[in-house]
C-alpha positions, 0 to 999 in steps of 0.5 A, a space after each residue: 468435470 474439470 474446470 472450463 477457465 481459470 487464468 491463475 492457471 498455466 493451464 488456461 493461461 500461460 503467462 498468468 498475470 500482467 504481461 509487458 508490451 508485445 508478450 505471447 499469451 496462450 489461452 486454452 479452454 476445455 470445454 464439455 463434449 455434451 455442450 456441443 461446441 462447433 466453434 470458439 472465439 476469444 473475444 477482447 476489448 482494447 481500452 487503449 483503442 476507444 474499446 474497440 472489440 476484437 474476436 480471435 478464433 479458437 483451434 480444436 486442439 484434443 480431447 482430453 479423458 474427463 469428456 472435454 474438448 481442448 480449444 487454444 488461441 494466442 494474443 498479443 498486447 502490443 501496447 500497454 493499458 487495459 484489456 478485458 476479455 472473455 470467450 464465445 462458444 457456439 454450442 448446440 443450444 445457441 451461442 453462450 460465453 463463459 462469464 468468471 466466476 469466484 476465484 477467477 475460473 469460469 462458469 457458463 451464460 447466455 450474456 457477454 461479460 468482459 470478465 477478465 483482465 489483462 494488465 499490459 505494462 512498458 517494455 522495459 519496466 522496472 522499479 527499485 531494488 533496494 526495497 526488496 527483502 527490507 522494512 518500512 518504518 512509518 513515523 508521524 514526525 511530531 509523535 515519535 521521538 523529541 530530542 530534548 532541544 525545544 525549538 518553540 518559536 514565534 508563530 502564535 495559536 500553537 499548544 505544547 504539551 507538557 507531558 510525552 504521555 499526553 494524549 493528542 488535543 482532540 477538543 474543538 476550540 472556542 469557535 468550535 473549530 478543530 485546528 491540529 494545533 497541539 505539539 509534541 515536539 517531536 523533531 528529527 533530531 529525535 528520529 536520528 537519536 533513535 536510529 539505532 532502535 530502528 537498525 536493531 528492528 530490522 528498519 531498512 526505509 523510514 517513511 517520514 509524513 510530512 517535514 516541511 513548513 506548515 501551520 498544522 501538527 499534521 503538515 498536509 497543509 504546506 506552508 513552504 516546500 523549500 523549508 524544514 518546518 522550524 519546530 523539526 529542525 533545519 535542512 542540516 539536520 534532515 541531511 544529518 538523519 538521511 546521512 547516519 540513516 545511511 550508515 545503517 542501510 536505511 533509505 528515507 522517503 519524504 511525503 509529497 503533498 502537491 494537490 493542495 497547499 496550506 491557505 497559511 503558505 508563502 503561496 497562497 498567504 490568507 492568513 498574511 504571516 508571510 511576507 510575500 505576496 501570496 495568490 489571496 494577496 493579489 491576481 498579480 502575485 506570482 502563485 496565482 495561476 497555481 490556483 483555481 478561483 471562481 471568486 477571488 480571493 474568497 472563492 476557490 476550489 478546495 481540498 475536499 471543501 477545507 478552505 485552510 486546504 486550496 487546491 493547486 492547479 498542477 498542469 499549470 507550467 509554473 507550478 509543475 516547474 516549481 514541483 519537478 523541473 530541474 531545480 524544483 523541489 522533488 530534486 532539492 530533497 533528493 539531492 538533500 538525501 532522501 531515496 524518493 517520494 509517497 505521493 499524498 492523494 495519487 488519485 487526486 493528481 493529474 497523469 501528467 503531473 505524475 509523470 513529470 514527477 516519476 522523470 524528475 525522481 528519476 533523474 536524480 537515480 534510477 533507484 529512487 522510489 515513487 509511492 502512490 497513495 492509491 485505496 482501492 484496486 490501482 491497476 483499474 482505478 478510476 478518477 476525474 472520468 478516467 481509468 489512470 495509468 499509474 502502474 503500466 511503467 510511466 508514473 507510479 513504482 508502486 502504491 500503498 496496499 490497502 487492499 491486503 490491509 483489509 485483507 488481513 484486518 477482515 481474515 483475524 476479525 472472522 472472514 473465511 480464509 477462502 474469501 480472503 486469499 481471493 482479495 490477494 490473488 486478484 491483486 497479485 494477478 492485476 498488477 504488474 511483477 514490478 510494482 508487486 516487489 515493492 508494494 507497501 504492505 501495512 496494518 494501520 496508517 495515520 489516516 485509519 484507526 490502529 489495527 490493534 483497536 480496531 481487530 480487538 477494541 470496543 468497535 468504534 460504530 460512528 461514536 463520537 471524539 468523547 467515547 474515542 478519548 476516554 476508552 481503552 481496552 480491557 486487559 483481556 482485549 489488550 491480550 488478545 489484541 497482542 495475540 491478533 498483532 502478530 499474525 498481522 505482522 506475520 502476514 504483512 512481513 511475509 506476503 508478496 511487498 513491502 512491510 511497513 510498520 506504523 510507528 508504534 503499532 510493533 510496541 502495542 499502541 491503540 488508537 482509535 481515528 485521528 487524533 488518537 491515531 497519532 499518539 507519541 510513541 511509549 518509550 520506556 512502556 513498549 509491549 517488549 514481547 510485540 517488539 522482539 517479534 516484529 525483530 524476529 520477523 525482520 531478521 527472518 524476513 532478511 535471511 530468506 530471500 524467497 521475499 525477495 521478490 519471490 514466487 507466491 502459491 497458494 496452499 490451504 485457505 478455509 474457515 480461520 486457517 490460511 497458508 501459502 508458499 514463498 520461493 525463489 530459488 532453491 529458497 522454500 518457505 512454508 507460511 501458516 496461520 490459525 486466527 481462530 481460537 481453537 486447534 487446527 490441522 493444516 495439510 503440509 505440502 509434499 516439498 515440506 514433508 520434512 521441514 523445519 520450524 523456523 519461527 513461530 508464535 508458540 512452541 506448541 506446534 505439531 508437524 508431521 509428514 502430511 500435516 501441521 497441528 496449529 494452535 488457535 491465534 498462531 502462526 509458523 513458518 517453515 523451511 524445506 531446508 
């Protein structure tokens, strides 16, 4: 017997995935003559209206030849949210619902379960198109390039390395504190000088963690919005980075930072360094509504408990109008040449504070980007005891995509393929086209462990800073390790989005949590073999325009091979990948029957009419053309 449901296909469902406001979708069932079905329900729950349930009857529509009877409906969301929907049926032995399964098909029950969901996001919703087709370069501004005009200043408590190759302070102080405290030096000046790498890496945006002023090497702890932190340079050379960066194509976004501030600001001034009569100074100052005490000026809410870290209040006016009205600081940076903004802890800010936000970046250009810091499923996410908004068109374009970096560390750590392409497809059928096109695609972060450790490193198992410090890969882990690294980045650069590369992970750099994590790049020791291939994959990402917002099909997943189709057009790419250690066959599909091998990890690649030989670690793609 065939299968009763599935909404990944236009059988079932026509159109699958999320749908604008006011967009037909036909529903069909085929469900088994033996069951008896005298009549079919498509039941659905509106969250957009306090969860009211609606019931939709079915028409009998046929029979087909495996014994099943065909039953169809139409709905139409007519506004955006979230609905969840299943059916009934009233069979001869009572009434059952169909319940989905793995892999989105369905499977019979006695208990109601509102097992799929439907996305409906704004009419008209649309988001840049500049991303499409390109590469995110991520850089930690303190570690990726010093310019060699040291600009030490005053400001105390502050270490400087001596030596580039330094590994990052990862000791407490005296008191026993962990301060970030320890500085490279790197600047923008630096990054500018360095452009011409990133244009031959097939660099298309830099995403720079945060640049203005603050007291940590990090700089989530904001000390002024409206400055350059000294160490990077000035606001004429931010305009001087985004300007040359231009020349090459490449757009740069800053890192937004607003659910918090540094205690040590012009803001919140605790430490006293400022002189300005910051919210810790006096209920007078004119930061104080920003801020929510509960004992002044001791108590205050915090960023997860770090007092250095008070939260903002950010439906407070004078602080959204500080942020993103019309002389604020989302529009000062833009105007000073970035393309827009990643939003720090997206889930930790108000909808609307996001919304204002998203209209503030969109005043100053259309094709300006909003990214959302978001870790989890974000077209279902729930936080502060509400489900959030943030991809149905008036918030977020798009958000980082951890769900594929899971999916992709747990496919080369041993997962089977099957379970691993079921985390893409449900992402790619939940969110909307739009915020898909732009999706940023990564393996490691400056929050996460390096994926090169992580995949074939010694496992990290809650050990300590000392253990993180003083371990390295042995030469056969490194080895492997290179290996794991490019079917990572084969993946990232040719899935459905947006890559981007954490500096330094395309020239082999380990690291395990923060600090480690946040090395300088190696200049002058770069794996050249890991790099040429994230340039081969940029280039070849750039002439093929099926990742340009192209289709997505899933072709063969099983044990440790997983392949898929890219289209758009009359543009084909066939996209293979073996993470297990010996020789697979692939089955080819038939438009591929006589494809050509574009790139590849190895020359030992076999294909034939109905099948690709794969050696173990590799990966392939083919052109039908």
């Amino acid at each position: 017997m065939d299968q009763i449901f599935c909404s990944r296909d236009s059988f079932y469902r026509s159109p699958v995935g999320a749908v604008e406001e006011g967009t037909p979708i036909r529903l069909r069932i085929k469900v088994p003559k033996y069951m008896k079905c005298s009549k079919a329900l498509l039941v659905v729950i509106d969250e957009g209206r306090n969860s009211k349930r609606d019931n939709y009857n079915m028409t009998w529509s046929g029979e087909t030849e495996d014994e099943c009877e065909l039953w169809e409906c139409e709905f139409t969301p007519t506004k955006m949210g979230l609905y969840w929907y299943t059916f009934r049926l009233d069979t001869a032995d009572g009434i059952r619902y169909l319940v989905r399964d793995f892999g989105s098909v369905a499977r019979v029950d006695y208990n109601i379960i509102y097992s799929w969901q439907l996305t409906c996001y704004k009419k008209g919703f649309n988001t840049p198109s500049w991303p499409c087709g390109g590469v995110m370069y991520q850089i930690f501004p303190d570690r990726f390039a010093f310019s060699g005009e040291s600009k030490r200043e005053g400001r105390q408590a502050r270490q400087y390395h001596n030596s580039w190759n330094e590994i990052p302070e990862w000791r407490p102080n005296n008191e026993g504190i962990i301060t970030n405290t320890d500085f490279f030096e790197g600047d923008l000046k630096g990054i500018t000088q360095k452009l011409d790498y990133l244009e031959e890496l097939g660099v298309t945006c830099i995403y720079l963690n945060p640049v203005f002023e603050a007291y940590s090497n990090h700089r989530y702890d904001t000390g002024s919005y409206e400055n350059i932190d000294p160490l990077l340079g000035t606001q004429a050379d931010f305009e001087q980075l985004c300007s040359e960066a231009k020349k090459r194509g490449i757009h740069v976004i800053n890192d937004g930072v607003f659910s918090h501030t540094g205690s040590d600001s012009i803001y919140f001034n605790r430490q006293g360094r400022y002189n300005t009569v910051g919210a810790f100074n006096s209920k007078e100052s004119p930061y104080y509504s920003w801020y929510d005490f509960n004992n002044w000026p001791y108590g205050y809410n915090s960023w997860w408990g770090f007092d250095t870290l008070p939260n903002t209040k950010e439906d407070d006016p004078n602080y959204n109008e500080y942020i993103n009205g019309e002389n604020g600081i989302i529009r000062k940076w833009i105007r000073a040449g970035n393309s827009g903004w990643r939003l720090d802890v997206a889930d930790e800010l108000p909808d609307v504070f996001i919304e204002n936000l998203r209209k503030a970046v969109k005043a100053e250009g259309e094709e300006n980007l909003v990214i959302g810091e978001v870790w989890e499923d974000a077209s279902s996410k729930e936080s502060y005891g509400s489900r959030r908004r943030f991809l149905l068109g008036e918030q977020l374009d798009t958000v980082m995509n951890y769900p594929f970096r899971s999916a992709i560390l747990e496919y080369l750590k041993g997962i089977d393929a099957y379970h691993i392409m079921e985390g893409i497809l449900c992402i790619l059928e939940n969110y909307p086209r739009p915020v898909i096109k732009n999706l940023m695609n990564f393996v490691s972060t400056h929050d996460t462990e390096r994926a090169i450790t992580l995949i074939a490193g010694e496992p990290l198992n809650g050990r300590d800073r000392y253990f993180q410090a003083n371990t390295r890969m042995s030469d056969e882990q490194r080895a492997y390790g290179i290996k794991a690294m490019k079917l990572a980045a084969g993946l990232m650069f040719t899935l459905p989005g947006f890559p981007c590369i954490y500096y330094g992970d395309e020239s082999g750099v380990e690291g395990y949590k923060d600090p480690f994590n946040r090395a300088t790049y190696p200049w002058g020791n770069e794996n050249k073999e890991l790099v040429e291939w994230h340039s081969k994959l940029a280039e070849f990402r750039r002439s093929n325009i099926s990742f340009n917002d192209g289709e997505f099909v899933n072709a063969f997943c099983k044990d440790g091979v997983m392949s898929y189709v890219r289209y758009k057009d009359d543009n084909e790419v066939f996209c293979v990948f073996n993470a297990s250690p010996v020789e697979c066959s692939v089955p080819v599909p038939s438009e591929f029957a006589a494809a050509k091998l574009a790139l590849a990890t190895t020359e030992n690649i076999k294909i034939d009419e109905s099948t690709v030989t794969m050696p173990g670690f590799s990966c392939a793609f083919f052109t039908s053309k």
